[in-house]
C-alpha positions as CSV (number, residue, x, y, z in Angstrom):
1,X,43.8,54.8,-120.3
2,X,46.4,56.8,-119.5
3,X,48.6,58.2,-123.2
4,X,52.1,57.0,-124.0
5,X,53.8,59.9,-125.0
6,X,57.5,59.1,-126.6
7,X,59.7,62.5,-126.0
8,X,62.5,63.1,-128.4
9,X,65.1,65.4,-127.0
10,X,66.5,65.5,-123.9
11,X,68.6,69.1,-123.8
12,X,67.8,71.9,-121.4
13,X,64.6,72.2,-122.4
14,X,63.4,68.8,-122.9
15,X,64.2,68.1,-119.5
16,X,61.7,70.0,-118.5
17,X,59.3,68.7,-121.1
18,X,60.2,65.5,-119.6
19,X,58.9,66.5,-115.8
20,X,55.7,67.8,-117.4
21,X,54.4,64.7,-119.4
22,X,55.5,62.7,-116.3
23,X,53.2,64.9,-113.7
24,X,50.4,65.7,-116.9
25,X,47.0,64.1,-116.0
26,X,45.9,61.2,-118.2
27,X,49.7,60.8,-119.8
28,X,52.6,58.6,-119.5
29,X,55.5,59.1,-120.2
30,X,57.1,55.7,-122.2
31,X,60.3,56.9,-123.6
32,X,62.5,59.1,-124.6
33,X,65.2,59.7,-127.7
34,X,68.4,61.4,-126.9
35,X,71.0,63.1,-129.2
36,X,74.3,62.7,-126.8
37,X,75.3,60.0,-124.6
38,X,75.3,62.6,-122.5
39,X,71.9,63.6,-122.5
40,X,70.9,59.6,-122.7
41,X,72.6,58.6,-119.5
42,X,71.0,61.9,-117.4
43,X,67.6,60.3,-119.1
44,X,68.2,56.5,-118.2
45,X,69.5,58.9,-114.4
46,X,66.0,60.5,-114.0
47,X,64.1,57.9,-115.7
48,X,65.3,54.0,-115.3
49,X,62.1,52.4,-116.1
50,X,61.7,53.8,-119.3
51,X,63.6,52.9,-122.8
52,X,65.9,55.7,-123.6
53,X,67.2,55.6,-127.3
54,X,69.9,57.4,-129.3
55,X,68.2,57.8,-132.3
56,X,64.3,59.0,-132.6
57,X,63.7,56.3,-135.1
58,X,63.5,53.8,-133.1
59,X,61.5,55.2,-130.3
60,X,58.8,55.7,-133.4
61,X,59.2,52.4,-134.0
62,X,57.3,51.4,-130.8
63,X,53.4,51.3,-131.6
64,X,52.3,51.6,-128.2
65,X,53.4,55.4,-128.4
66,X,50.4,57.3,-129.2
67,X,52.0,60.8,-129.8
68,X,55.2,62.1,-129.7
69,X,56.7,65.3,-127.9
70,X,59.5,66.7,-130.2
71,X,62.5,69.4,-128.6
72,X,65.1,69.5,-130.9
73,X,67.1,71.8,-132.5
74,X,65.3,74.2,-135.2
75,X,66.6,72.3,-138.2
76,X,65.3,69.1,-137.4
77,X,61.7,69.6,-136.7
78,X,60.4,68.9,-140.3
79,X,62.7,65.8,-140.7
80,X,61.6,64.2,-137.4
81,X,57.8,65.6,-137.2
82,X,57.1,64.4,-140.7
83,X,58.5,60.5,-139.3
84,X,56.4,60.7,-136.3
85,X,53.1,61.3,-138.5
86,X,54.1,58.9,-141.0
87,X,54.6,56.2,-137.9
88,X,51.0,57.6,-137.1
89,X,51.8,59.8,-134.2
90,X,50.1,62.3,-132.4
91,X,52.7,65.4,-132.5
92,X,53.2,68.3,-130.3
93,X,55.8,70.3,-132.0
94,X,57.9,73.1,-130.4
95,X,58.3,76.5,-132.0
96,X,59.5,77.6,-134.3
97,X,57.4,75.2,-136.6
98,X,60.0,75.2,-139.3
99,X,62.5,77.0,-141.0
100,X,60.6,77.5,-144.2
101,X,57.0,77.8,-145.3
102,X,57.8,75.5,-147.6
103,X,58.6,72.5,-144.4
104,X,55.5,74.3,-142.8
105,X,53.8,72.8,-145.7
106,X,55.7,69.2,-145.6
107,X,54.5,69.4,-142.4
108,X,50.5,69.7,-143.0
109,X,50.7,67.5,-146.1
110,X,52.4,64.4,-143.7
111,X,50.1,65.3,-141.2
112,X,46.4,65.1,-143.7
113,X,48.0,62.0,-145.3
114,X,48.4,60.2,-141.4
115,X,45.0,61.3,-140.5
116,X,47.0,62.4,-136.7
117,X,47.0,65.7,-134.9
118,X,50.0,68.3,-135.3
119,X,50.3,70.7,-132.4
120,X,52.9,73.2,-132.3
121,X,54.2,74.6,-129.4
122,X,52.9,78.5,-129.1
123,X,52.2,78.3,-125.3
124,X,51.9,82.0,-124.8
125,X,48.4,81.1,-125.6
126,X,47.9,79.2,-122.2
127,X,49.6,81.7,-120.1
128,X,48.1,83.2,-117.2
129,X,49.2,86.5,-118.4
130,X,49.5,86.3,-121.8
131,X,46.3,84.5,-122.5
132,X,44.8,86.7,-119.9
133,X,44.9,89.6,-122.6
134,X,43.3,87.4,-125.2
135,X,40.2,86.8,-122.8
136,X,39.9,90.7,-122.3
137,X,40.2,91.2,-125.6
138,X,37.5,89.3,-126.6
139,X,35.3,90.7,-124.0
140,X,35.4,94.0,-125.5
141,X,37.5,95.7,-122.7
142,X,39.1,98.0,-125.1
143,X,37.0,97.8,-127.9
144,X,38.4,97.2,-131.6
145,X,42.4,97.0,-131.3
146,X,44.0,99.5,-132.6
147,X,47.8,99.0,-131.7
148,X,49.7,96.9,-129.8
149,X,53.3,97.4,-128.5
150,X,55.6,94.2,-127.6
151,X,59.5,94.8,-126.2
152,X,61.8,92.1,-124.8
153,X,65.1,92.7,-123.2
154,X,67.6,90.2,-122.2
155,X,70.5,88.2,-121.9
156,X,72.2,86.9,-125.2
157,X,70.9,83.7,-125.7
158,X,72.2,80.5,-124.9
159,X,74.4,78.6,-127.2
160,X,72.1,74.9,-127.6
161,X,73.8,71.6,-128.0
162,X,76.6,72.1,-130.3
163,X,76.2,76.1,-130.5
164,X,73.0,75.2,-132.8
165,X,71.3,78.6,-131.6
166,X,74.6,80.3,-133.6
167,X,74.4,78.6,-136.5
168,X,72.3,80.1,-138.6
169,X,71.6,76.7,-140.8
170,X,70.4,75.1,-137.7
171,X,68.7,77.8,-136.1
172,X,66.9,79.9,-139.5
173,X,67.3,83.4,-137.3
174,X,66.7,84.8,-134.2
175,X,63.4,86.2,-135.4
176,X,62.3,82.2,-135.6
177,X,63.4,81.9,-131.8
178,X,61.3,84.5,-129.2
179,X,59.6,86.8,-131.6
180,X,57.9,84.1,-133.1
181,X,55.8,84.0,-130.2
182,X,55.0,87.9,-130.3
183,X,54.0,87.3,-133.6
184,X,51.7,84.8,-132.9
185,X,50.5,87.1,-129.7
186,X,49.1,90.2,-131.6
187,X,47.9,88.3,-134.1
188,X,46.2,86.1,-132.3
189,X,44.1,89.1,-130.3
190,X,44.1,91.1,-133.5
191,X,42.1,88.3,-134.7
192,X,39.1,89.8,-135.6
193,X,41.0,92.1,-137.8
194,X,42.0,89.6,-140.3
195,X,45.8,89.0,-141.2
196,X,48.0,91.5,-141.2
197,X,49.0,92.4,-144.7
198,X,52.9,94.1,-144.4
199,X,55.6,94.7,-142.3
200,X,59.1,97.0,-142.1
201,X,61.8,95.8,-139.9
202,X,65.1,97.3,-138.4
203,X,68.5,95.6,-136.4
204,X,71.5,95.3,-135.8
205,X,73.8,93.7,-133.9
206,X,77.1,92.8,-132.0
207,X,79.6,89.9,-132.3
208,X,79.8,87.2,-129.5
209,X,82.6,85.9,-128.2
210,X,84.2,82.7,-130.7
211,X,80.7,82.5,-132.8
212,X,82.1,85.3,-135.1
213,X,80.7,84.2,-138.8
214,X,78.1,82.2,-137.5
215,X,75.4,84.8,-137.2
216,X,75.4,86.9,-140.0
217,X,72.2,88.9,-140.5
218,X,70.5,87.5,-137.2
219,X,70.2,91.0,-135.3
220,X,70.8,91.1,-131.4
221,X,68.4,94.4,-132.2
222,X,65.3,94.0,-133.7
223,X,62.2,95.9,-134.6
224,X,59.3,95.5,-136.8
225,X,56.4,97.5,-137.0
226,X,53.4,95.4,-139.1
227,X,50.2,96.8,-140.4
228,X,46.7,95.5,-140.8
229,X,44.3,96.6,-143.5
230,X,42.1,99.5,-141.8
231,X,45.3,101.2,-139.8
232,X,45.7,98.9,-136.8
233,X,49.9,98.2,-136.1
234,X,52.0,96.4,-134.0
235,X,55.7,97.3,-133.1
236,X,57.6,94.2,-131.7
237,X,61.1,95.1,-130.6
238,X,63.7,92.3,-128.9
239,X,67.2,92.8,-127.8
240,X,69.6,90.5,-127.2
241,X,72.5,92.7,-125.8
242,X,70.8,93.1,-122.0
243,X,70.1,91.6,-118.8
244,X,68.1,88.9,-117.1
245,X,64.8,88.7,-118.9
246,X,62.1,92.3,-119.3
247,X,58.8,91.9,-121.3
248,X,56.2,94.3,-122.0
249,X,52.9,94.0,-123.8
250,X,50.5,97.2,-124.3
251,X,47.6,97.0,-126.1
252,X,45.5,99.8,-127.4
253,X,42.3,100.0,-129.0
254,X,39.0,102.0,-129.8
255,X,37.8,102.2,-126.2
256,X,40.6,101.2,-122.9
257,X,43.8,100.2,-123.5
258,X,45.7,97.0,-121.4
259,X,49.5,97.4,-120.2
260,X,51.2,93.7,-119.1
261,X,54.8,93.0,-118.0
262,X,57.3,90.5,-116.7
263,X,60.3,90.1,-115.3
264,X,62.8,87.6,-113.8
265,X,66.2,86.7,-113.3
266,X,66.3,84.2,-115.9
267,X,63.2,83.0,-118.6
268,X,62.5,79.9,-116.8
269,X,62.6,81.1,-113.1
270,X,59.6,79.9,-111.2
271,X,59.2,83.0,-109.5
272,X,58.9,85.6,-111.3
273,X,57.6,89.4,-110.8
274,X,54.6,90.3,-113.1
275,X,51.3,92.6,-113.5
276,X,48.3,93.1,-116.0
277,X,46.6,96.5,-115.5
278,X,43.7,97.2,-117.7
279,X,41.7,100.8,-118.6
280,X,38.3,100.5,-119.7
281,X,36.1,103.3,-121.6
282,X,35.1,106.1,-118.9
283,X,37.4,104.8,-115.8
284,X,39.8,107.8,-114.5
285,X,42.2,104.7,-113.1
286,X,43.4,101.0,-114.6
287,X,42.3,98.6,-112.6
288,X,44.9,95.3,-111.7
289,X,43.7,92.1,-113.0
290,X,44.8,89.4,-110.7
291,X,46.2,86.3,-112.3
292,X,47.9,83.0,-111.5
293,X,52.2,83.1,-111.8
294,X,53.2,83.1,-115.5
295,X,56.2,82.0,-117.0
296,X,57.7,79.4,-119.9
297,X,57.6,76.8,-117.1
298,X,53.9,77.1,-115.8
299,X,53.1,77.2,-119.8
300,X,54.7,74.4,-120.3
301,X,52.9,72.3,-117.5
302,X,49.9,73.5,-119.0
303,X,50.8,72.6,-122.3
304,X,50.8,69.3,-121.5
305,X,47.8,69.2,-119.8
306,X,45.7,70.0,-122.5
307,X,48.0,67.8,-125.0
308,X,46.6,65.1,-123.4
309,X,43.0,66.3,-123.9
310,X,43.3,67.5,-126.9
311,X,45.1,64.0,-128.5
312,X,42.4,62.2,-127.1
313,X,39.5,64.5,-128.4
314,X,41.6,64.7,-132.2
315,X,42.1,68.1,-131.9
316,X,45.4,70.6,-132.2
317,X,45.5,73.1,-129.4
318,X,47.4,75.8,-132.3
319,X,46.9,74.7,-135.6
320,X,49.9,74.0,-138.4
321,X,47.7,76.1,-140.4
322,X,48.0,79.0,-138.2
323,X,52.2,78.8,-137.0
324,X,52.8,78.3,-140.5
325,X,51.4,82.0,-141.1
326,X,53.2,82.5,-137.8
327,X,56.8,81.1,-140.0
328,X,55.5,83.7,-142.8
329,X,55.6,86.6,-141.0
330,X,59.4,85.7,-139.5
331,X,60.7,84.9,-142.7
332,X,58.7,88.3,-144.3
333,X,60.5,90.6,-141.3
334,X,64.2,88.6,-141.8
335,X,63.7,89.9,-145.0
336,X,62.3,93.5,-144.6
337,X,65.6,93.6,-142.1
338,X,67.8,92.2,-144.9
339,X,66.6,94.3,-148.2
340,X,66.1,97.2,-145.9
341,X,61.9,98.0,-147.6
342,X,58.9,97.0,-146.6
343,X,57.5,93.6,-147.4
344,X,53.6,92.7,-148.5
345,X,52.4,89.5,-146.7
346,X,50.8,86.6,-148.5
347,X,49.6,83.7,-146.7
348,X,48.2,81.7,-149.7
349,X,49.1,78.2,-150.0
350,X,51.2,78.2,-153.9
C-alpha cells in the first residue's frame, strides 16, 4: 500500500516538495494545506484530485494521512509539527528544526508521547556530493579528521511569503537558514570525534533595500571557527552579499585530505557544475571521484524516497535528537557573533 502523505505548505519550496511525494516510490500524495489563496488555487491548478485546505488543521484531521510533510516558515514548525504528532503523524520536518532548543525539545517530547517518527529535513546527508564525503570518510581515505573548511557565496536571499526570511521573529537568524546544514556536515563526518565542545564567530552585514530594522544582528557575513576536544576545527564562512550560488568543502585529516565544490546559477538549478577530488596517504596527485549531479533538488527527490522507507520501517532518516544539537550550535555561534567571545557548547538535555 502505497503512503498518504498530507503536505502542508505550498510556497516556492513546497512546490517542489509537492512534485517529489507525487513521483516518490510507495507514496501518495492525498493533500495539501496552503497559507494564501494564492498558493491554494496554484495547488487545486497542479493537483485537482486532491483536497487542498487553508488551514493545516484540518488536513490533520483526515486519518487516512499517515505522515505529514511540513514547509513552512521557520516560526511555525514547532506549532504545526507538535499537531501532526499529536494527530499521530508520521513527520518529515524541514530545517531548521526550530527556533529554540527549547521547541527542539517540545518537539521530541510530542513525538515519544505519539509513539510516530520525526524526520527533519538535513538532506545534505543524501547528496551525491555531500554524502559522498561522509562515505570516504568513513573509509579511512584521510585518516582521523583533522579540519574541515566550508564557504558559501551567494545571492541575498529571497524574501519568503510575507518577507518572513527578514523578519527576524519568523526566521530566528540567518545562521538557522544555510549554515545549519554545514553544521550538521562536519559534524556529521567528524563523528567519531565526539561533539564539538566551543565555537567563536564573526559578521557583519549590509542593509537591504525596504527591510531596514528587520534584520538586526543576522550577518550577510559570517564566520565561525568550532573546536573539538583533541585540536580538530572547522571554519564555516557564508556570505550573503554575492552572486549566483559558490560552495566549497575541504576536508583535512591525519592521512589525505578531500576538496569538493559547486556551483550554479541559482540553488535549485538542475544543472549544476560540480567536482570531489580526493588525496589519499602516499599519492603525488588527487584522484576525481565520479558522482551522480547534486543539488537541493536531486536531494530533495531523494528525501522522499527514503521517507517512504523509512515511515514504513519506523525509523527517522536524521534524528530530532541529533538537529536539535544541530539548533545548539546556531543559537551558540548567533551568540559568539552577538557578545563578541567565545562560547562552550553543551548539549545536555536540562
Amino acid at each position: 500500500m502505497d503512503l498518504r502523505f498530507g503536505l502542508i505548505g505550498y510556497g516556492l519550496w513546497g512546490t517542489h516538495h509537492a512534485e517529489a511525494i507525487a513521483k516518490a516510490p510507495g507514496a501518495e500524495l492525498a493533500a495539501i494545506a496552503c497559507q494564501s489563496e494564492a498558493t491554494a488555487a496554484a495547488a487545486r491548478k497542479r493537483f485537482p484530485d486532491i483536497p487542498i485546505y487553508r488551514d493545516y488543521r484540518s488536513l490533520l484531521a483526515d486519518a487516512s494521512i499517515e505522515a505529514v510533510d511540513i514547509v513552512v516558515p521557520n516560526h511555525m514548525h514547532e506549532e504545526i509539527g507538535v499537531a501532526a504528532l499529536e494527530a499521530g503523524k508520521h513527520v518529515l520536518l524541514e530545517k531548521p528544526m526550530a527556533l529554540s532548543v527549547a521547541a527542539c525539545d517540545h518537539l521530541l517530547d510530542a513525538a515519544g508521547a505519539s509513539g510516530k517518527i520525526l524526520s527533519i529535513g538535513h538532506e545534505f546527508r543524501l547528496s551525491t556530493q555531500w554524502g559522498r564525503l561522509k562515505e570516504l570518510v568513513a573509509e579511512g581515505a584521510i585518516g582521523r579528521p583533522l579540519y574541515a573548511n566550508v564557504s558559501l557565496f551567494r545571492f541575498p536571499y529571497r524574501q519568503g511569503s510575507g518577507g518572513w526570511r527578514y523578519k527576524r521573529d519568523q526566521v530566528g537568524s540567518w545562521i538557522l537558514e544555510e549554515p545549519v546544514h554545514f553544521f550538521d556536515s562536519v559534524m556529521w563526518y567528524f563523528e567519531e570525534l565526539g561533539d564539538p565542545d566551543r565555537l567563536v564567530a564573526f559578521g557583519n552585514g549590509r542593509p537591504a533595500p525596504g527591510t531596514e530594522g528587520n534584520e538586526a544582528a543576522m550577518a550577510h557575513n559570517f564566520s565561525t571557527v568550532m573546536h573539538w576536544p583533541g585540536g580538530a576545527y572547522a571554519v564555516i564562512t557564508q556570505s550573503l552579499a554575492g552572486f549566483e550560488h559558490h560552495h566549497v568543502m575541504e576536508l583535512v585529516g591525519t592521512d589525505g585530505s578531500i576538496r569538493t565544490w559547486w556551483s550554479g546559477a541559482e540553488d535549485r538549478t538542475r544543472e549544476p557544475s560540480f567536482e570531489i577530488k580526493v588525496q589519499r596517504k602516499g599519492r603525488d596527485k588527487a584522484e576525481k571521484i565520479e558522482a551522480a549531479a547534486s543539488g537541493e533538488l536531486f536531494e530533495l527527490d531523494q528525501e522522499l524516497c527514503l521517507a517512504v522507507e523509512a515511515f514504513k520501517a519506523n525509523r527517522p532518516i536524521v534524528t530530532g535528537e541529533e538537529a536539535r544539537k544541530r539548533i545548539l550550535v546556531c543559537l551558540a555561534a548567533e551568540e559568539a557573533l552577538a557578545k563578541g567571545r567565545e562560547v562552550k557548547l553543551d548539549f545536555s538535555r536540562h
